[in-house]
C-alpha positions as CSV (number, residue, x, y, z in Angstrom):
1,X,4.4,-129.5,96.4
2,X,3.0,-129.5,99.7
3,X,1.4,-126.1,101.8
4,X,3.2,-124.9,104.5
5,X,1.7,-122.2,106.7
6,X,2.6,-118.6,108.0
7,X,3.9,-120.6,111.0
8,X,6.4,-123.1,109.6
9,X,8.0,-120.2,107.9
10,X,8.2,-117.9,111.3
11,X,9.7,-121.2,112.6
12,X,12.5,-121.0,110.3
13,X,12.8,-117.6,110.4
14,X,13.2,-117.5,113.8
15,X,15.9,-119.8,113.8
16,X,18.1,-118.6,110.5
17,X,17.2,-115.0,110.0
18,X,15.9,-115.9,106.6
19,X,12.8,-115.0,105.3
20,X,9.7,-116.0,103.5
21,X,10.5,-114.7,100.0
22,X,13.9,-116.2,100.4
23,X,13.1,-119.7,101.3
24,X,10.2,-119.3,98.6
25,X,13.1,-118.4,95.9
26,X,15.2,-121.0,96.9
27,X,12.5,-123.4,97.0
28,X,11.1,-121.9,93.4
29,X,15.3,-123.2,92.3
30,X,15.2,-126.4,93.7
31,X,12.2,-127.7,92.1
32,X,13.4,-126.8,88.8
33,X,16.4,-127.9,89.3
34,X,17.5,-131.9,89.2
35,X,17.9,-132.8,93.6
36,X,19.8,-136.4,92.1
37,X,22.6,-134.0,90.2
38,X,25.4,-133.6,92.8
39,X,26.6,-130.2,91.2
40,X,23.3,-129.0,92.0
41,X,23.1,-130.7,95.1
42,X,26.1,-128.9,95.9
43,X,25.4,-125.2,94.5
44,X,21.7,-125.5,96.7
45,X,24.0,-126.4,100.0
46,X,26.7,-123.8,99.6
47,X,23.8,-121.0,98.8
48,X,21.9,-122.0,102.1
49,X,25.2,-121.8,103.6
50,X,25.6,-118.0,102.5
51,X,22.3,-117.0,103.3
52,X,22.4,-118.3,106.8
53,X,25.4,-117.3,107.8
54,X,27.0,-121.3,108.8
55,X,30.0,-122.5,107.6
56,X,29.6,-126.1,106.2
57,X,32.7,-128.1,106.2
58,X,33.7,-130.2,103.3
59,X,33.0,-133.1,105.7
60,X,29.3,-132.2,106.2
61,X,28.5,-131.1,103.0
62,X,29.4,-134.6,101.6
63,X,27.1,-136.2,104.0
64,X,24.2,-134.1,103.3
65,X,24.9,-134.6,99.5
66,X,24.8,-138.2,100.2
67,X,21.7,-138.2,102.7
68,X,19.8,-136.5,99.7
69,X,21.0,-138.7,96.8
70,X,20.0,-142.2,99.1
71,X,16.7,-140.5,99.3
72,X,17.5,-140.3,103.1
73,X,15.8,-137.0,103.8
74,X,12.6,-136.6,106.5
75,X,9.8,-136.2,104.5
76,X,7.8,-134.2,107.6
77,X,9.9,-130.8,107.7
78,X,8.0,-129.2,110.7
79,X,9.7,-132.4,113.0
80,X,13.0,-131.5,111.3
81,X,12.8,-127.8,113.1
């Protein structure tokens, strides 16, 4: 996995009121989980969704699910915030 740095995080903290150990955790479950199995896809999406605070509609969760399963997804994540 790649290093991110105290300032990515503040980044993201800063924008979603979610912290370090929390993004750590979830990051900790999505490497051992399998990112091509849509239930998982799905369970990761909705949990962000809780701990953020955002409603995701039906609609956009189904387009993110898809973005990630065509291997769509940015690969630099400091561009993405």
């Amino acid at each position: 996995m790649f290093k991110l740095n105290d300032s990515f995080f503040k980044k993201v903290e800063n924008k979603t009121n979610v912290d370090k150990d929390t993004i750590m955790s979830l990051a900790e479950k999505v490497q051992k989980g399998n990112m091509k199995d849509e239930k998982t896809l799905r369970e990761v999406v909705r949990e962000i969704s809780k701990m953020t605070g955002k409603d995701v509609s039906e609609e956009k969760e189904n387009k993110i699910i898809n973005t990630i399963l065509e291997d769509n997804v940015s690969k630099d994540l400091d561009n993405m915030l």
